[in-house]
N, C-alpha and C positions, 0 to 999 in steps of 0.2 A: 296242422294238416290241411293242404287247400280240398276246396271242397269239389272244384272242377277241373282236369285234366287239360281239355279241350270241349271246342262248343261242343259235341255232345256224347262227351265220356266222364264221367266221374272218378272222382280218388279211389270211391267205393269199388267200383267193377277193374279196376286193375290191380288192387290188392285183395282183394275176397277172396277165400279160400275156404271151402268148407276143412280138409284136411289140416289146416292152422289152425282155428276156431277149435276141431274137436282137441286138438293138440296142446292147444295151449302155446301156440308158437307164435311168436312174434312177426308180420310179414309190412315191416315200417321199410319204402325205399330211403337211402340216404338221397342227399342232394344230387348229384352224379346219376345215378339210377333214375332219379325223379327228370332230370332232367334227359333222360337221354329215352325211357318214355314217353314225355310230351313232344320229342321227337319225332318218334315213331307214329304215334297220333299224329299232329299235323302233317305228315308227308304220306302215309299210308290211309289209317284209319276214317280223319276225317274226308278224304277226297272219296273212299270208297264208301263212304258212309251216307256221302249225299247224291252218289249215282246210284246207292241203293234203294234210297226215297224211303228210309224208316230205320228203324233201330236194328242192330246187326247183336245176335248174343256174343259175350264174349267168354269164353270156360277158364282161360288160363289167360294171363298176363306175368305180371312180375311174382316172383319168387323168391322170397330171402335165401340164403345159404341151406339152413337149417330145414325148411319146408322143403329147398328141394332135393336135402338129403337123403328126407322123409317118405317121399314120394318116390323118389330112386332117378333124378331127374342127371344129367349126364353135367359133367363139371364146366364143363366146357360152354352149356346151356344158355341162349341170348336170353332167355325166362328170367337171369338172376338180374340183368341190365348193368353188367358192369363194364360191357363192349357192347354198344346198342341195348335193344329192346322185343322182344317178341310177345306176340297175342295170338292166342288159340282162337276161331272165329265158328261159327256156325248159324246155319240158316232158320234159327228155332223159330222165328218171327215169322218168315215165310214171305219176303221182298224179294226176294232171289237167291237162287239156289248154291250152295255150294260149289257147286261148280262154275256158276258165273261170275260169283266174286273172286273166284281163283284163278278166273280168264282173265276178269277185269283188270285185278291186280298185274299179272301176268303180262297184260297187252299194254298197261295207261299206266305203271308205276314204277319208280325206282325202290327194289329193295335189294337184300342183302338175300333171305333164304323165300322161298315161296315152297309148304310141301303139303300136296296132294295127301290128307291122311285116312290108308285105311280107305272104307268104303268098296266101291264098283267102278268097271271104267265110266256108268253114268253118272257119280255123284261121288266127292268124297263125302267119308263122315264128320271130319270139321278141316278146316284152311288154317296150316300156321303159317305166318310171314314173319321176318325179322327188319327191322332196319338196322343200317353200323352206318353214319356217316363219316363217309368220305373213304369206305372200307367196302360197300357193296358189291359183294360178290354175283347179283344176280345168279344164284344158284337156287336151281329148280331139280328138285325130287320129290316122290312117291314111295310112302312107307306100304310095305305090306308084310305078312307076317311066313317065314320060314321055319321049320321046324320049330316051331312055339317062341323066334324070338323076332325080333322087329328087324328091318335091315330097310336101306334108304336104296332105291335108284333113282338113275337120271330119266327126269319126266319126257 
């Protein structure tokens, strides 16, 4: 298991899961997944990471099958990294806001999904982004919630 993703992301914070842990479920990416995000890292994370000048939390990254069966995560999900890679992001540090890493992202980077999650029109409450090289769809949406179910529009 490498110990470092990217200069400054760990193995540890892109597989952690507390819902795997309580589970007892396995969340090892294979090669292909491992590789696709340190991808994602070096073309997303680490550029936003050093225009954020500190550490960025991360809540979600990759996902085995199983974990994100568990979770109710959707099949099709860049989380499992079998087509790219996606990271859940949020400003628990306090470098910048949510919102700005979502502009930043937005206005300085190539990706695949960028979505506004949840929150105010001030602040989401966390930033997903995906990468798919050589697939990115630069698609930008904002979850919010409909009669108690989630639904995506265009940002």
């Amino acid at each position: 298991m490498p110990e470092n993703i990217s200069k400054h992301l760990t193995y540890k914070e892109v597989t952690y899961s507390q819902t795997a842990i309580k589970n007892n479920i396995d969340n090892t990416p294979n090669e292909k997944q491992l590789s696709n995000i340190k991808l994602a890292a070096d073309k997303i994370f680490e550029p936003l990471r050093e225009w954020v000048g500190g550490p960025i939390y991360i809540s979600s990254c990759f996902r085995s099958d199983k974990l994100n069966k568990k979770i109710g995560g959707a099949n099709s999900s860049q989380h499992l990294a079998n087509n790219g890679a996606a990271f859940d992001i949020d400003d628990t540090y306090g470098y910048k806001t949510n919102k700005e890493m979502f502009h930043y992202i937005l206005d300085n980077l190539e990706f695949d999904q960028l979505i506004w999650e949840f929150g105010n029109d001030n602040n989401p409450d966390w930033v997903h982004f995906s990468y798919n090289e050589g697939k990115n769809r630069k698609e930008t949406l904002r979850s919010k919630m409909v009669d108690g179910k989630t639904v995506y529009v265009k940002f």
